[in-house]
N, C-alpha and C positions, 0 to 999 in steps of 0.2 A: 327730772332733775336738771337737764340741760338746759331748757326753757326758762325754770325757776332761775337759775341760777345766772344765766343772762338776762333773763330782765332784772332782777337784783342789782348787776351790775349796772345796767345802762339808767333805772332810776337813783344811783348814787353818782353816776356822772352827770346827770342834767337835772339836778336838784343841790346837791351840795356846790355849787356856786354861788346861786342866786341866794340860799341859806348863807353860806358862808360870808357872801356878800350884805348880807342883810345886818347879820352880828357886825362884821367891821364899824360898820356904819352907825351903828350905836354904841359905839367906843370900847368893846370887847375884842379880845386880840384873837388870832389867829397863831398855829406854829407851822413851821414847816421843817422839817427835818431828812437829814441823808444818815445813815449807820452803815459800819459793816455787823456781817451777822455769820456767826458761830452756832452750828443746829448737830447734834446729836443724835443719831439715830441708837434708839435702844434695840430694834428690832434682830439685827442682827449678832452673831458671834463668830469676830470680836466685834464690837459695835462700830458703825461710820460713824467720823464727823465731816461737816459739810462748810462749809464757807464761803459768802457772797455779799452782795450790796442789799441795800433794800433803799426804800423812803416812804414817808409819813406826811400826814396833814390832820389838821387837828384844829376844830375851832370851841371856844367854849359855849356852855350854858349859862354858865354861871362861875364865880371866881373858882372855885373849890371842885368844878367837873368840866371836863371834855367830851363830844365825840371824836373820834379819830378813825382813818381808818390808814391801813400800811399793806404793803406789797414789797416782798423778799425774795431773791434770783438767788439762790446756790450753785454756784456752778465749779468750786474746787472742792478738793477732799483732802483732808487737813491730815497728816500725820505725825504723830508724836514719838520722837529715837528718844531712848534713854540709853546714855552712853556712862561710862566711871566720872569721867569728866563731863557731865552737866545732862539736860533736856535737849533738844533742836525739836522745832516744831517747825514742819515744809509744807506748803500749800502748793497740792500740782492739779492739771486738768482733769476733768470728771468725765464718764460720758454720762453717769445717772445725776440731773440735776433736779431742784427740788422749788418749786416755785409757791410761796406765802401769801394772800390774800386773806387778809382779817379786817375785822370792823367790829368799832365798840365803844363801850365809855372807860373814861382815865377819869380818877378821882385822887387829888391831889391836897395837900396841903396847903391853901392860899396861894399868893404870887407873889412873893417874895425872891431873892436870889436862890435860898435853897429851897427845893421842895423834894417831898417826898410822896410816893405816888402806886397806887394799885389800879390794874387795869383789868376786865374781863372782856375779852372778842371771842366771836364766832368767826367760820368764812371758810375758804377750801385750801388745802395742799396737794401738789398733783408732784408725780415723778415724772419726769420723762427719760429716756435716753438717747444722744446721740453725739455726733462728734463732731458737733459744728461750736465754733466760739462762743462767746458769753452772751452779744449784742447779737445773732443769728441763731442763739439758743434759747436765747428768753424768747425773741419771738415761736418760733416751733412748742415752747411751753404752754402759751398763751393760746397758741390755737390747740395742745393739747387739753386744755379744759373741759372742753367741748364733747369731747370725745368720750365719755364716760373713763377718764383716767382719775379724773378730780377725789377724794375725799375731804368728806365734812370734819372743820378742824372746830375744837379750842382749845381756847389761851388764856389760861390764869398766867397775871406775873403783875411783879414790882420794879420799882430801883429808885432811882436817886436822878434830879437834875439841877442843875449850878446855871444861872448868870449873872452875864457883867454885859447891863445892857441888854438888850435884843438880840446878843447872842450867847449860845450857852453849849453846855456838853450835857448828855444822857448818858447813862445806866440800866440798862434793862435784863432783867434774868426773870424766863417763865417758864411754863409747862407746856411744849405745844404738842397739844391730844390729838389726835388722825386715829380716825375710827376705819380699821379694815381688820374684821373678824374679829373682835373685839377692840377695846381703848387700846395705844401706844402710844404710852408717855414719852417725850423726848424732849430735854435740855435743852432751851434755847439762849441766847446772850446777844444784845445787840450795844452798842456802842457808835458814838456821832454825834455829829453838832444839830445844834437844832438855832432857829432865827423865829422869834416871835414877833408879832408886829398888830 
């Protein structure tokens, strides 16, 4: 799995350029996009939630389909007070952080300002733990991959994207599946701008 799964990687790094380069060039657009990202863990009781950055790239096929592929760092844990007077929702440091690696097609309604859009990816989620900061924690995650920590993930999901011009806002809510001892479903949401070009 280790093997598979890094060559997987290193032929989407040295192949989706020159692909992605290729589509430009024929006057099909590209996107690139930043979100933050909201992930739910069902497994536990009471259940975590997680919260981190991520970013995307996406070139199309054709008007109405993309491939994409996105990578997502969790690295706070979100909690929610419920007080008489109102909600507070506090985001504080993790030491279990949770790192997203998906890849797949977006099928989308035309390219107009609105679109609406369903995606299906594959790819891995790994946890790690430790208690180093976000930008010395992703990396220790990334060399966690490796290590047999990785689980095989998918990701059904939808939402919504708005532009004005070659820049826009995204919407995304899906299901992200990690298989360890059977399926665990978990709530994901991401939110960001995206710049098409």
């Amino acid at each position: 799995m280790k093997r598979f799964a890094l060559s997987a990687v290193l032929v989407l790094c040295f192949a989706s350029p020159s692909f992605i380069s290729a589509q430009a060039l024929k006057g099909d657009h590209v996107e690139v996009g930043a979100f933050a990202d909201y992930f739910h863990v069902d497994r536990t009781s009471p259940s975590l939630n997680y919260a981190g950055l991520g970013g995307r790239l996406a070139f199309n096929l054709r008007p109405s389909a993309q491939i994409e592929a996105e990578m997502a760092y969790d690295f706070d844990r979100s909690y929610t007070n419920t007080f008489t007077n109102g909600v507070t929702q506090e985001l504080v440091p993790s030491k279990t952080h949770v790192l997203h690696a998906l890849f797949g097609p977006k099928f989308q309604t035309g390219s107009g300002r609105f679109r609406l859009f369903v995606t299906g990816k594959a790819g891995l989620i790994s946890f790690t733990t430790n208690t180093q900061n976000a930008p010395e924690g992703f990396k220790s995650a990334l060399g966690a991959v490796g290590n047999g920590n990785a689980k095989f993930a998918l990701y059904p999901g939808g939402g919504v994207e708005g532009f004005v011009g070659p820049v826009g806002l995204r919407l995304e809510v899906g299901d992200d599946v990690y298989f360890d001892n059977g399926a665990r479903n978990n709530l994901r949401v991401s939110f960001g701008p995206t710049l098409r070009f």
